[in-house]
Backbone as numpy.savetxt, mean C-alpha at the origin, in Angstrom:
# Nx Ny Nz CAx CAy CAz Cx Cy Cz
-1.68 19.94 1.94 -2.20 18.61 1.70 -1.12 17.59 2.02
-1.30 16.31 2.47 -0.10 15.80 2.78 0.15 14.63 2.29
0.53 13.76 1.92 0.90 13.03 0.90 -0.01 11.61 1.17
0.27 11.24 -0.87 -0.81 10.53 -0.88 -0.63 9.08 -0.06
0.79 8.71 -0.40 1.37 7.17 0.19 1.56 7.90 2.04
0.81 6.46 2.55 1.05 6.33 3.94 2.35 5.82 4.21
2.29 4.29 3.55 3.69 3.86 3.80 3.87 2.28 2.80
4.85 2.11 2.56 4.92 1.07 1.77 4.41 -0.57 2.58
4.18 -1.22 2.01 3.68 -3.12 2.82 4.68 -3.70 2.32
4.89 -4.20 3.37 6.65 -5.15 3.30 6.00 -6.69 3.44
5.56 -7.44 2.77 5.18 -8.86 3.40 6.00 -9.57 2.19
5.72 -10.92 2.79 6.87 -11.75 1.73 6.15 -11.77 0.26
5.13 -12.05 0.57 4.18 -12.20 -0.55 4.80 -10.58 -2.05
4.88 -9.93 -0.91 5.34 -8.44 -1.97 6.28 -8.29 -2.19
7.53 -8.93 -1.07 8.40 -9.11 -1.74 9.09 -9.73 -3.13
7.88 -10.59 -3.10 8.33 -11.63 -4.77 7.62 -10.84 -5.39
6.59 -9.88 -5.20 5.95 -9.01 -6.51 7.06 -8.33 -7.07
8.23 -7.46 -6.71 8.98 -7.01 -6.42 9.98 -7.46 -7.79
10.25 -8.78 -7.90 10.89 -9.47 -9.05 9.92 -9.40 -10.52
8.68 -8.54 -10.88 8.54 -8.19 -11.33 7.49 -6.90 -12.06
8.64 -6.13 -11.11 8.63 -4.76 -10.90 7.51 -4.03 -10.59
6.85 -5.30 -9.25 5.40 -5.10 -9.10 5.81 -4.17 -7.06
5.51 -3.07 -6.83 5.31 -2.71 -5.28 3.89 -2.03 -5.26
4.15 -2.56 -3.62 2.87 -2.12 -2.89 2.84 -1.16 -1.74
2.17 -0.01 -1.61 1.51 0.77 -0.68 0.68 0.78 -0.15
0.44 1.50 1.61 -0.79 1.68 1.74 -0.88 3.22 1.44
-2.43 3.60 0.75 -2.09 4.85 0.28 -3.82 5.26 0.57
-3.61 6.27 0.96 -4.99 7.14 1.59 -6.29 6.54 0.61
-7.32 6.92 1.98 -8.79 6.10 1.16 -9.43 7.14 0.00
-9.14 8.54 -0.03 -9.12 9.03 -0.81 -8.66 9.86 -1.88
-7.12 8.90 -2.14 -6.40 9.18 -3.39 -7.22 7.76 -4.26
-6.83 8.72 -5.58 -7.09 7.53 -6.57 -6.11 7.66 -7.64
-6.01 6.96 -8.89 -5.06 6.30 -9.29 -4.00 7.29 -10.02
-4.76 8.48 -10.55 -3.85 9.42 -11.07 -3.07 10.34 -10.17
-3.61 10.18 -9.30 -2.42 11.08 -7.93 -1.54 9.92 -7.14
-2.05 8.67 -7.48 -1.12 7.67 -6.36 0.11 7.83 -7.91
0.06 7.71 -9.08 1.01 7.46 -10.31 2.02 9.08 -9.84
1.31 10.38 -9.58 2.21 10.80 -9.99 2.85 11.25 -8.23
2.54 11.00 -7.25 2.87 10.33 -6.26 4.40 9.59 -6.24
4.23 8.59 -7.16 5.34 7.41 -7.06 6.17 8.11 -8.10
6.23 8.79 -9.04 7.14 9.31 -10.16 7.88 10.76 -9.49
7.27 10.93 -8.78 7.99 12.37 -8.37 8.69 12.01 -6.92
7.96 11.18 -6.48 9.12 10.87 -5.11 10.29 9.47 -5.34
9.98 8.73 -6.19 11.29 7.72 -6.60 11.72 7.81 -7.94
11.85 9.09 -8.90 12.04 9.23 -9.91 12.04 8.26 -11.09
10.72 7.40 -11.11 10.46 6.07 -12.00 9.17 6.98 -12.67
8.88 5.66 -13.72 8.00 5.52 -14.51 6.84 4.70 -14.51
5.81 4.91 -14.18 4.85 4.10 -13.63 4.03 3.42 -14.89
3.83 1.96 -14.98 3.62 1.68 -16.26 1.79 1.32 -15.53
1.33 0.96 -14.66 0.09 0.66 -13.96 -0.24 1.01 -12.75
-1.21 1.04 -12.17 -1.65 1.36 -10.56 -2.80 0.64 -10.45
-3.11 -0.70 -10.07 -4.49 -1.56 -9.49 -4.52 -0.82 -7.81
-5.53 -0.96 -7.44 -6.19 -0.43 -6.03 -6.98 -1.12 -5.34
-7.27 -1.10 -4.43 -8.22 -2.58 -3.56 -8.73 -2.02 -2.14
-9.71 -1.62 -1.30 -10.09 -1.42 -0.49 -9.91 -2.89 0.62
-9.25 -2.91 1.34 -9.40 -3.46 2.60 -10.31 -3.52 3.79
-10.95 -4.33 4.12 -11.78 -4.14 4.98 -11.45 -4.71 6.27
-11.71 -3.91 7.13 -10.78 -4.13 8.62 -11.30 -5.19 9.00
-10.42 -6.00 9.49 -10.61 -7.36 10.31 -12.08 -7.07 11.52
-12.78 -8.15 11.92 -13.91 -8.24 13.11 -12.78 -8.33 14.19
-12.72 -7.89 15.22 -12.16 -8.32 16.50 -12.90 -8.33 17.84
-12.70 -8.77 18.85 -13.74 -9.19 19.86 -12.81 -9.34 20.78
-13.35 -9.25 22.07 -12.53 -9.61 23.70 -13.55 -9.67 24.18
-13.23 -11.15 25.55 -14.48 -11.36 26.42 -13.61 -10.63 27.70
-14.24 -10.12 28.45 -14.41 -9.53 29.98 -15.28 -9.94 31.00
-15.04 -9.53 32.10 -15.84 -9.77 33.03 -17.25 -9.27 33.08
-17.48 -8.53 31.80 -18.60 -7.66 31.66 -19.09 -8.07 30.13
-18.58 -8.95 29.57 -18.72 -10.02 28.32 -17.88 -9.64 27.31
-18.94 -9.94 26.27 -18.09 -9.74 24.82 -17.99 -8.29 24.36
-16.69 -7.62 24.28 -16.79 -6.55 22.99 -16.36 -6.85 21.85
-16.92 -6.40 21.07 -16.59 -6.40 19.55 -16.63 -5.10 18.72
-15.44 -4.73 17.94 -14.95 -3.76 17.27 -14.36 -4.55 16.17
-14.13 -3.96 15.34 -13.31 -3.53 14.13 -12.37 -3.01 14.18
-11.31 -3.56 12.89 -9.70 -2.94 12.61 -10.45 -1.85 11.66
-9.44 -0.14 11.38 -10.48 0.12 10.42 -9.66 -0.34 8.68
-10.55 0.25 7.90 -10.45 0.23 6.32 -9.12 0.56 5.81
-8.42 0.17 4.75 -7.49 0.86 4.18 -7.38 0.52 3.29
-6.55 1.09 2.09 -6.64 1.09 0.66 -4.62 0.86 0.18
-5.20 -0.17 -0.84 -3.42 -0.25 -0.85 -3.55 -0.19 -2.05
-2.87 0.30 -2.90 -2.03 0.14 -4.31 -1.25 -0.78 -5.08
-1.12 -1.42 -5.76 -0.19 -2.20 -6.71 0.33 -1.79 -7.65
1.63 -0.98 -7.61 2.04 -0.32 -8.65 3.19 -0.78 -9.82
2.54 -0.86 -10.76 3.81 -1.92 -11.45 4.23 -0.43 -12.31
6.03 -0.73 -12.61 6.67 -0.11 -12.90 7.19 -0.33 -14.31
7.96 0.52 -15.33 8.08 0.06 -16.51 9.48 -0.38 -16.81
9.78 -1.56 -17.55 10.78 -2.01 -17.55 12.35 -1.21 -17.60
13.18 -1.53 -16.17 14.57 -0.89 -16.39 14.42 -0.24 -15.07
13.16 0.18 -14.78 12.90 1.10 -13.12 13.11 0.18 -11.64
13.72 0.34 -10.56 12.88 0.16 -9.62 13.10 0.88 -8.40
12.66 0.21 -7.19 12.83 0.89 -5.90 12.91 0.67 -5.29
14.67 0.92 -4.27 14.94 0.41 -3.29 13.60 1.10 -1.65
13.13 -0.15 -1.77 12.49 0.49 -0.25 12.95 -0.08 0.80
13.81 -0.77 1.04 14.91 -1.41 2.18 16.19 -0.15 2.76
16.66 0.93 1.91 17.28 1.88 1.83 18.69 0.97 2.09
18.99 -0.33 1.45 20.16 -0.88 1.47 21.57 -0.10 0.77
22.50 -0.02 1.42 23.56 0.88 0.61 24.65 0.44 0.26
């Protein structure tokens, strides 16, 4: 089976979650909250005090051609908000 976190979301916005002791993942469409918790405790040796979850829905996208409009979709993904319990956190920059 291969793990539940895809990869962590670096945006600024998450970065200030970050100041309180809030990170974010994107993490498979079908993990849910008790495997994304022990997920994050066994691979950054913390304590997970919450896990909120949110389905994403892929952006509409479109291109015109010489043969007209196509239109597709970005697809779906599911991210995590994992807040941590006070005293924990996690370098995901791997700054040294």
């Amino acid at each position: 089976m291969s793990s539940v976190l895809v990869r962590p979301l670096l945006t600024e916005k998450n970065t200030k979650l970050q100041e309180q002791h809030q990170y974010v993942f994107e993490v498979r469409k079908e993990s849910n909250k008790i495997e994304i918790t022990r997920e994050i405790e066994k691979r950054f040796s913390v304590k997970v005090k919450s896990v909120r979850t949110v389905v994403v829905k892929g952006k509409l996208i479109g291109t015109m051609t010489k043969r007209g409009r196509f239109e597709g979709r970005r697809p779906m993904r599911k991210k995590a908000v994992v807040t941590l319990m006070e005293g924990y956190t996690i370098d995901l920059l791997g700054a040294a």
